[in-house]
C-alpha positions as CSV (number, residue, x, y, z in Angstrom):
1,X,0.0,0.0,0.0
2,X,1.5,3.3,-0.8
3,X,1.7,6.5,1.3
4,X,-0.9,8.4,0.1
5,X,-3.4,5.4,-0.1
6,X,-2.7,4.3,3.7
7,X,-3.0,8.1,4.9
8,X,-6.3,8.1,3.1
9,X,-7.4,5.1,4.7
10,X,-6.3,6.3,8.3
11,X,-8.6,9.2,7.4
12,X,-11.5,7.3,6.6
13,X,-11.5,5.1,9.6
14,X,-10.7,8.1,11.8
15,X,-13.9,10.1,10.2
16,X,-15.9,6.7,10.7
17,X,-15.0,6.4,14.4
18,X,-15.4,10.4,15.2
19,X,-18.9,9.8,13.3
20,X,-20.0,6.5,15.7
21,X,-18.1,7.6,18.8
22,X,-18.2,3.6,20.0
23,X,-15.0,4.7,20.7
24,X,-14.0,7.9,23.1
25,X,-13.0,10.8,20.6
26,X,-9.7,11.3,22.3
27,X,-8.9,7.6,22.1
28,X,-9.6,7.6,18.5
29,X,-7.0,11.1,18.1
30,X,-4.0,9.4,20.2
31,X,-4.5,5.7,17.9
32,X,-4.6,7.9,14.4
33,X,-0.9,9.6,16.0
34,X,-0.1,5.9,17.1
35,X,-0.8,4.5,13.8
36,X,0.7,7.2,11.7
37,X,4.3,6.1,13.8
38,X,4.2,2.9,13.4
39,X,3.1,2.8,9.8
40,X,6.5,4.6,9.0
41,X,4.2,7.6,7.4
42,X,5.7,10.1,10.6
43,X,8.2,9.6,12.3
44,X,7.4,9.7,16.5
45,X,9.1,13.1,16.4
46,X,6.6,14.1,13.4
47,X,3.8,12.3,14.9
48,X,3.9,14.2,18.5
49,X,5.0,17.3,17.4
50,X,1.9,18.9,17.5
51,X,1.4,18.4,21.1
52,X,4.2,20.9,21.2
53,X,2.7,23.2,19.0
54,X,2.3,27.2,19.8
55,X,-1.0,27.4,19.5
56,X,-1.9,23.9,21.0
57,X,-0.2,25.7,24.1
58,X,-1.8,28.3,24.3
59,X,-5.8,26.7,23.5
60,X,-4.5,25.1,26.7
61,X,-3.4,28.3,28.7
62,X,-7.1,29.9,27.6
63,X,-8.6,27.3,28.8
64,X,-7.1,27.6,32.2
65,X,-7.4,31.1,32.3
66,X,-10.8,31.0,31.6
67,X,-11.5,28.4,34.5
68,X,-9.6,31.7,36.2
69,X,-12.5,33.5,35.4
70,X,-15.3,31.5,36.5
71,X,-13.1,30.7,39.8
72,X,-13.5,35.0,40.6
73,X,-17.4,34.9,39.4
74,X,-17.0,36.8,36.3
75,X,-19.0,34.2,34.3
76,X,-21.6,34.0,37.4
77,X,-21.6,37.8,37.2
78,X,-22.6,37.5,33.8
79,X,-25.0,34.9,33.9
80,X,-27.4,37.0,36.7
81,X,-27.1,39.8,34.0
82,X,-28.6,37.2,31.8
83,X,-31.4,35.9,33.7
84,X,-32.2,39.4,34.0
85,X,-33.8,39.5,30.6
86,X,-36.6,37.1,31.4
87,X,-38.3,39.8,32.9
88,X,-38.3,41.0,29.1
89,X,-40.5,38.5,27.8
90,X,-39.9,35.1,25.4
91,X,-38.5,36.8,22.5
92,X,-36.5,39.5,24.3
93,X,-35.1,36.8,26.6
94,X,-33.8,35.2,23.5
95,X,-32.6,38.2,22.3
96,X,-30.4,39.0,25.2
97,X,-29.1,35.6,26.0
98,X,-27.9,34.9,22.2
99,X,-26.0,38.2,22.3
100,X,-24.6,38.3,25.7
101,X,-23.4,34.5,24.6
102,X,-22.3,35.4,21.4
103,X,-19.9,38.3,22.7
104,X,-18.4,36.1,25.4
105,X,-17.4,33.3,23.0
106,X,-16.2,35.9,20.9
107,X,-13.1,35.7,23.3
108,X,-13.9,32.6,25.4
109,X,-13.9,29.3,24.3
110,X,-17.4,27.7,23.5
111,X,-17.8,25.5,25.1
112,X,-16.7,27.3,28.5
113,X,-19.0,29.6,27.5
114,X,-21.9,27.1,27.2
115,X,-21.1,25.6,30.9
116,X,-21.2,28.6,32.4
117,X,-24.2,30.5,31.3
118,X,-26.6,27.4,31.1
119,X,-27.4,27.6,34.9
120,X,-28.8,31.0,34.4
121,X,-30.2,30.8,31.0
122,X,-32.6,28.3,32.7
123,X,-33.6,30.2,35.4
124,X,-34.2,33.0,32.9
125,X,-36.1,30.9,30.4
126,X,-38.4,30.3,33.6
127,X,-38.8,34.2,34.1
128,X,-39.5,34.5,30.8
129,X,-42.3,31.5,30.8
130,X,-40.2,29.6,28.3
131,X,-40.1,25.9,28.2
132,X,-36.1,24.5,28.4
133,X,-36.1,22.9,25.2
134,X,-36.9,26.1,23.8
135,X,-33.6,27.7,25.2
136,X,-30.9,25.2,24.7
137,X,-30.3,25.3,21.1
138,X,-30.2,29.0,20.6
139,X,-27.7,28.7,23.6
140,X,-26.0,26.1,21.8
141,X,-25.7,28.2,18.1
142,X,-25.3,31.6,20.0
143,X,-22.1,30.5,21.1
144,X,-20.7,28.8,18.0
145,X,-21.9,32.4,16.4
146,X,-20.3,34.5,18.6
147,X,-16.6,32.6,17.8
148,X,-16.9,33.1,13.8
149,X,-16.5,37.1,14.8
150,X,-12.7,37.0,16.4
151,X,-9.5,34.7,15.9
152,X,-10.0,33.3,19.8
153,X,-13.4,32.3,19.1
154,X,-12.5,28.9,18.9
155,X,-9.7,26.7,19.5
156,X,-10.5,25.9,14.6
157,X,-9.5,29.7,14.3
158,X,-5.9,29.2,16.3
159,X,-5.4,25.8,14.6
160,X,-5.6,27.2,10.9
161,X,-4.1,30.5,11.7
162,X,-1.0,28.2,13.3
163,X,-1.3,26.3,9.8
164,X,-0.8,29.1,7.7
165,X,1.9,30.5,9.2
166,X,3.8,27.2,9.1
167,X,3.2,27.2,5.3
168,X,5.0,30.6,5.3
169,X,1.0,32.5,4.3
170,X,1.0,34.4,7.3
171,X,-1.2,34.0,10.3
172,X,-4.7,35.7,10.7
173,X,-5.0,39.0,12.4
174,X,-7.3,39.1,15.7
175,X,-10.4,40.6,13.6
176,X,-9.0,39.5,10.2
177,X,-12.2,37.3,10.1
178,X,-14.7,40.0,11.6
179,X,-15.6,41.4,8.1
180,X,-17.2,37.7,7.3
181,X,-17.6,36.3,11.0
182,X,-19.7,39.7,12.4
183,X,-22.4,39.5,9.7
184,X,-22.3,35.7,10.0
185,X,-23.0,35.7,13.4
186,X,-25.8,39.0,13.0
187,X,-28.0,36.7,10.6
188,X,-27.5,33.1,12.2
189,X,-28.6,35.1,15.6
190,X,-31.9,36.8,13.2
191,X,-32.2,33.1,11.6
192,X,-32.6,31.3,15.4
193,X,-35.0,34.2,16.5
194,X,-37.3,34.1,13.3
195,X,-37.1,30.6,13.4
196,X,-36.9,29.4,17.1
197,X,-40.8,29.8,18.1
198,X,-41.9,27.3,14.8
199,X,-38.7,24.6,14.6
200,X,-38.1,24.7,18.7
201,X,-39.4,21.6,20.9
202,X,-42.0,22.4,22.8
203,X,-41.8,19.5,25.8
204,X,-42.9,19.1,28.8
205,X,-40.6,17.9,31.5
206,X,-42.0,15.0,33.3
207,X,-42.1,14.8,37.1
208,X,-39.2,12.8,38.4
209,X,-39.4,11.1,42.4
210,X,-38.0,13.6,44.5
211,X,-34.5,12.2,46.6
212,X,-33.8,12.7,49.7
213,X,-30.3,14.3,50.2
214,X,-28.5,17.4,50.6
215,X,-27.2,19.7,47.8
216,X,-23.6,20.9,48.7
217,X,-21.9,23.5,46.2
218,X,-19.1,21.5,44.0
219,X,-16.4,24.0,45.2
220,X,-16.7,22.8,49.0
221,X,-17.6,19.3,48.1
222,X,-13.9,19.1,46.3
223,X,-11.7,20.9,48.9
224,X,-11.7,24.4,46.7
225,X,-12.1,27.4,47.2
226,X,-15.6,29.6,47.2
227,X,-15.2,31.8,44.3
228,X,-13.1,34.7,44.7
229,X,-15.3,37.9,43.4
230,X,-12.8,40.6,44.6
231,X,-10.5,39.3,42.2
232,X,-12.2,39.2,39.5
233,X,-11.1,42.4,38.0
234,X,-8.0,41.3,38.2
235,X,-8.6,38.3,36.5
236,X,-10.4,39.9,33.8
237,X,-7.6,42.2,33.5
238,X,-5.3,39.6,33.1
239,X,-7.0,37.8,30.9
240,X,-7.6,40.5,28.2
241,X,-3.8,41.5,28.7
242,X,-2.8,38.2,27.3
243,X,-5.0,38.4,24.4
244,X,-3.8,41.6,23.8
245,X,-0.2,41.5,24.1
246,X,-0.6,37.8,21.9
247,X,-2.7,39.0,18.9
248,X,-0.4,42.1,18.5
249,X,2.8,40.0,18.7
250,X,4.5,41.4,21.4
251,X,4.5,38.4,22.9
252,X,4.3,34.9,21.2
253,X,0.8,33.2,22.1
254,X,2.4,30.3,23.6
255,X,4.7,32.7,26.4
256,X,1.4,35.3,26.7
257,X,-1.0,31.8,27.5
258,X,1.2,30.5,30.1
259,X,2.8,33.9,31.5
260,X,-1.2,34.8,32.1
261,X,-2.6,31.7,33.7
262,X,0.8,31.8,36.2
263,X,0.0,35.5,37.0
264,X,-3.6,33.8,38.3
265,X,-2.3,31.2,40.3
266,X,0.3,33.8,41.8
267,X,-2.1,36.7,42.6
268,X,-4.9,34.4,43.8
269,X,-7.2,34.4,41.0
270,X,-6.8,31.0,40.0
271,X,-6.3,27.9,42.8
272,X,-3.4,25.5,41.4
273,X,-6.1,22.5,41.4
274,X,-8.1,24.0,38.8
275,X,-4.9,24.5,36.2
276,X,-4.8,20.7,35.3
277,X,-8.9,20.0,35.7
278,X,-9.5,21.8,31.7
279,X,-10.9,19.8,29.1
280,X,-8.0,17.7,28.1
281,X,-9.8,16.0,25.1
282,X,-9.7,19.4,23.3
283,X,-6.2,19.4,23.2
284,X,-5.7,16.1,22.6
285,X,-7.9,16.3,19.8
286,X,-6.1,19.2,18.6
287,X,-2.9,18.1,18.8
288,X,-3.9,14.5,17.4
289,X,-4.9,16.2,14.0
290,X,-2.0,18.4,13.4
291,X,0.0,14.7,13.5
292,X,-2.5,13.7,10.8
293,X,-2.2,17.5,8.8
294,X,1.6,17.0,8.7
295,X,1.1,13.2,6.9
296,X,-1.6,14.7,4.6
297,X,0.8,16.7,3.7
298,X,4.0,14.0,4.0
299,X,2.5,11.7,1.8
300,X,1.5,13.9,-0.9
301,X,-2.0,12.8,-0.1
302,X,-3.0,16.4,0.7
303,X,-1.7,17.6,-2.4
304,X,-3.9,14.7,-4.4
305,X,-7.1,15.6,-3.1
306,X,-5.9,19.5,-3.6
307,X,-5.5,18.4,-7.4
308,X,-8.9,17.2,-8.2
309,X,-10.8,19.9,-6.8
310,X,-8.7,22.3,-8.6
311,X,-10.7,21.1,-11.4
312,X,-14.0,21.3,-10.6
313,X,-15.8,25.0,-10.5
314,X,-15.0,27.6,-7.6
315,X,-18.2,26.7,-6.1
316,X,-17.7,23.2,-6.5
317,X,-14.3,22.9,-5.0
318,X,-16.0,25.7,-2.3
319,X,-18.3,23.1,-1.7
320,X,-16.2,20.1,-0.8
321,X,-14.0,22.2,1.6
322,X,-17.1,23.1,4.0
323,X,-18.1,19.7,3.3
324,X,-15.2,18.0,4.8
325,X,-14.4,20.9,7.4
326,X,-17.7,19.7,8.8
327,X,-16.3,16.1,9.0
């Protein structure tokens, strides 16, 4: 079997897998690197280099930091400003809670973003006199929205922008993609409101038997820390510093990630347990990839499928890319 075709094959039974999930994602990620080493394709250099990436670094340092931010209650501050729109009604509540979403994913990873403002877009939905299936998906889209607008909307943007620059194309600017991603974002929230009150669930929850027990808030229940509020300036502050000082290039992304979530853990913001407790599938998932990137691009298998949409139309070739972006 030659290069390219065994690369192709990889692919294939990696997009099978990620489609069935039988198989946790992450496992699937490490056994494509595992099986790219041992196949000869990469080398175990190649193959793990992309755990040492720049911006695999630093998806992990803003995931940290932003656990930084929800340890001072600066997402909890902003989710009591969103339940604060049910007193506005069904449609206004949906209004304010796929905006206020939208411009925190803008800068904060999704699906922190989702986590952290579900508690409260409940208990607005209830103010509002909206069932919860009727509030979950525009949550959902609101935040993938909101990251189309800025390059730290989601972990994709810093993977291709990391990709480019490798190639020598340059990387993308921190609102290169706002002239597309703003408008995007504008008309998918319209699309969801217009849309929402005839596509939306409307189920009832059904009455589960009550247990007898005692709620006890997670923090105490695992030896942390109550949340810190007078920090959270600080926090905040630090957090838009790194972003800053790393989309300007003062300061490479990987040394403004790590600098930032040291500056929490020493100033208080952020308790040392928390650092390590991110979601560790994303970067394994990220990393994982840019092992299989590097053989696409190794084997000349990359270059192959490159060829045969060069001659089909614009739209055509437009087509396959979103197409197997979405795979």
């Amino acid at each position: 079997m030659t290069g390219i075709a065994l690369v192709l094959a990889i692919v294939f039974i990696g997009i099978v897998l990620f489609s069935i999930e039988t198989i946790p994602l992450e496992v699937t990620a490490l056994s494509i690197v595992c099986l790219l080493a041992l196949s000869g394709v990469l080398t175990p250099a190649e193959a793990f280099a992309g755990f040492s990436n720049e911006m695999v670094i630093f998806i992990f340092a803003l995931l940290a930091m932003t656990e930084g931010l929800s340890a001072t209650g600066v997402m909890h501050r902003a989710g009591n400003w969103l339940a604060h729109f049910g007193r506005l009604g069904p449609r206004g509540f949906l209004l304010g809670l796929m905006v206020l979403v939208a411009v925190f994913s803008a800068f904060v990873p999704n699906t922190v973003t989702t986590a952290a403002f579900l508690p409260a877009a409940l208990r607005g939905a209830k103010a509002a006199g909206l069932r919860r299936s009727r509030v979950l998906m525009p949550l959902a889209f609101a935040s993938m929205l909101g990251g189309m607008g800025f390059l730290y909307g989601t972990s994709t943007n810093l993977v291709v922008s990391a990709r480019l620059d490798d190639l020598g194309l340059g990387s993308i600017g921190l609102v290169e993609l706002t002239p597309a991603g703003l408008p995007a974002a504008f008309l998918g929230v319209a699309l969801v409101l217009l849309l929402a009150p005839v596509v939306l669930p409307t189920r009832t929850s059904t009455n589960a038997p009550e247990v007898p027990g005692t709620l006890v808030p997670s923090a105490h229940a695992e030896g942390l820390a109550a949340p810190r509020h007078s920090k959270a300036f600080l926090a905040l502050s630090i957090f838009s510093t790194v972003l800053v000082l790393g989309s300007t290039g003062r300061v490479p992304l990987s040394v403004a990630g790590v600098t930032g979530v040291l500056l929490m853990v020493l100033t208080g913001c952020l308790d040392p347990k928390l650092v390590f407790r991110i979601d560790w599938r994303v970067v394994l998932l990220i990393g994982s990839m840019m092992a299989l990137g590097v053989a696409m691009e190794k084997s000349g298998a990359g270059l192959l499928l490159g060829a045969s949409r060069r001659r089909s139309r614009p739209w055509g070739a437009r087509a396959w890319c979103c197409s197997a972006s979405c795979c």
